[in-house]
C-alpha positions as CSV (number, residue, x, y, z in Angstrom):
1,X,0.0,0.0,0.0
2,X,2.5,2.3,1.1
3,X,4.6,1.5,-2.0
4,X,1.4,2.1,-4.5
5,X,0.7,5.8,-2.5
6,X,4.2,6.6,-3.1
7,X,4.3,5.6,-6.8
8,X,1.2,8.2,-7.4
9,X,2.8,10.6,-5.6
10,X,5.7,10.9,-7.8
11,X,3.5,10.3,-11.1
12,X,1.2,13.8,-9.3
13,X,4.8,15.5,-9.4
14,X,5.7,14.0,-12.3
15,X,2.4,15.4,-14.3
16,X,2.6,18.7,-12.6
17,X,6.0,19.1,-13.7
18,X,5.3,18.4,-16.8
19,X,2.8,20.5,-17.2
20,X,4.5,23.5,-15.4
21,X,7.6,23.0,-18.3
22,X,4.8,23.4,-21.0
23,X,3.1,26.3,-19.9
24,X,6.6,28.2,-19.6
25,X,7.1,26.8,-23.2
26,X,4.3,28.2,-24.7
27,X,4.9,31.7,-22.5
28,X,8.3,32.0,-23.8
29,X,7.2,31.0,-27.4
30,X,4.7,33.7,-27.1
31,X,7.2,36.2,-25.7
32,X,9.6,35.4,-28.7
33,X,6.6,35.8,-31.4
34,X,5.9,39.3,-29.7
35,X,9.1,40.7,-29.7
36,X,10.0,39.3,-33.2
37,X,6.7,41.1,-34.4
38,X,7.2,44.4,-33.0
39,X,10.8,43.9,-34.2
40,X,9.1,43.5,-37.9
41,X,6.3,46.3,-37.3
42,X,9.2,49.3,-35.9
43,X,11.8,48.2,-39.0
44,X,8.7,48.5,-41.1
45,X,8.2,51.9,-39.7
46,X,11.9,53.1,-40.1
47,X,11.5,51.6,-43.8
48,X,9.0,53.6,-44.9
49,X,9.9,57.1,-42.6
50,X,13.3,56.8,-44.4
51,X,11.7,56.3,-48.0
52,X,9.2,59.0,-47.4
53,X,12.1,61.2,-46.2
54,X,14.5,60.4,-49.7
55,X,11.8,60.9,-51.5
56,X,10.7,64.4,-50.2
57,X,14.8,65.7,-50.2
58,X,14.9,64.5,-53.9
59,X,13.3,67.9,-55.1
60,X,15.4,70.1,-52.3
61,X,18.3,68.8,-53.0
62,X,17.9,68.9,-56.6
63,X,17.3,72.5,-56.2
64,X,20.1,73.0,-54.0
65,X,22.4,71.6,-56.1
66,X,21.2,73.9,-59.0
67,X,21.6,76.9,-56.6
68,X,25.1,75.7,-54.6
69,X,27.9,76.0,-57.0
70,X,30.6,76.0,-54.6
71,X,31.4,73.1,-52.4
72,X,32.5,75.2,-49.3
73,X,32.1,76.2,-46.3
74,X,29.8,79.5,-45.8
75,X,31.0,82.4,-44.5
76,X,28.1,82.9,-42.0
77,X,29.0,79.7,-39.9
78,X,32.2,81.3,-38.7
79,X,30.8,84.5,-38.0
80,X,30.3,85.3,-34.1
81,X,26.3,84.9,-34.2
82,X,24.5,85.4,-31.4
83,X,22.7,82.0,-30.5
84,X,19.1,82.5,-31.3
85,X,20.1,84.0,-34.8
86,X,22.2,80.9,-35.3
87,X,19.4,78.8,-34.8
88,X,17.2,80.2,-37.0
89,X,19.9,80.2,-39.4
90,X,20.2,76.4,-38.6
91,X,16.9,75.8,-38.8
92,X,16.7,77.4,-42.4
93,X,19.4,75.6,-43.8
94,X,17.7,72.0,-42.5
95,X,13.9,72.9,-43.5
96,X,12.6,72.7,-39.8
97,X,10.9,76.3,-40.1
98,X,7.7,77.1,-39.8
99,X,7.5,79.4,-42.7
100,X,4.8,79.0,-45.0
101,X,6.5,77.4,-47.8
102,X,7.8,74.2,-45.8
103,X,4.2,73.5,-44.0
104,X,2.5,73.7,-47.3
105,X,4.5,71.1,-48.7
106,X,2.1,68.6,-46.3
107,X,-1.4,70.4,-46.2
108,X,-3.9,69.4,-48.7
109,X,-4.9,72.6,-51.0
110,X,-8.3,73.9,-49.6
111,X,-10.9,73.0,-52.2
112,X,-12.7,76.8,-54.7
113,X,-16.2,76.3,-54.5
114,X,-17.6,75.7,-57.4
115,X,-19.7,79.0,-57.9
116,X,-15.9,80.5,-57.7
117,X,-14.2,78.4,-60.7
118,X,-14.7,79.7,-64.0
């Protein structure tokens, strides 16, 4: 008798340790496909951020390559500047003004009502 308890004893551990080493299985599995898909979804984003952002400084720098005929550096960035007008020089130069022209470039045009065209 004693000998039968103890067998189902160690079969109770056996099955609860088998079943503990399958559920932390499937967790970690499920951990691994999580982080592989956000992985996938953020290298996705980056993909497309980048392409977005080529594609946009294809017709600036086209332009600036027509208007830069010099390769040097400009007189202005040695000059002793005072801070803020350095920054909005900066800004400027690497289209992160808020002047009209450069928010445009992302607005949709507002529709002329129709009693306006010609």
């Amino acid at each position: 008798m004693v000998v039968v308890a103890a067998v189902i004893v160690i079969l109770i551990i056996v099955v609860v340790v088998v079943i503990v080493v399958i559920v932390v299985v499937v967790i970690v599995v499920v951990v691994v496909v999580v982080v592989v898909v956000v992985v996938v979804v953020v290298v996705v984003v980056v993909v497309v951020v980048v392409v977005v952002v080529v594609v946009d400084m294809g017709n600036k720098l086209r332009t600036y390559s027509k208007i830069k005929i010099s390769y040097e550096r400009e007189k202005y960035t040695g000059a002793n500047i005072a801070l803020a007008y350095n920054k909005c020089i900066t800004s400027l130069r690497i289209s992160t003004h808020k002047l009209e022209i450069e928010l445009g470039r992302y607005q949709k045009p507002t529709p002329v009502p129709a009693n306006e065209t010609m």
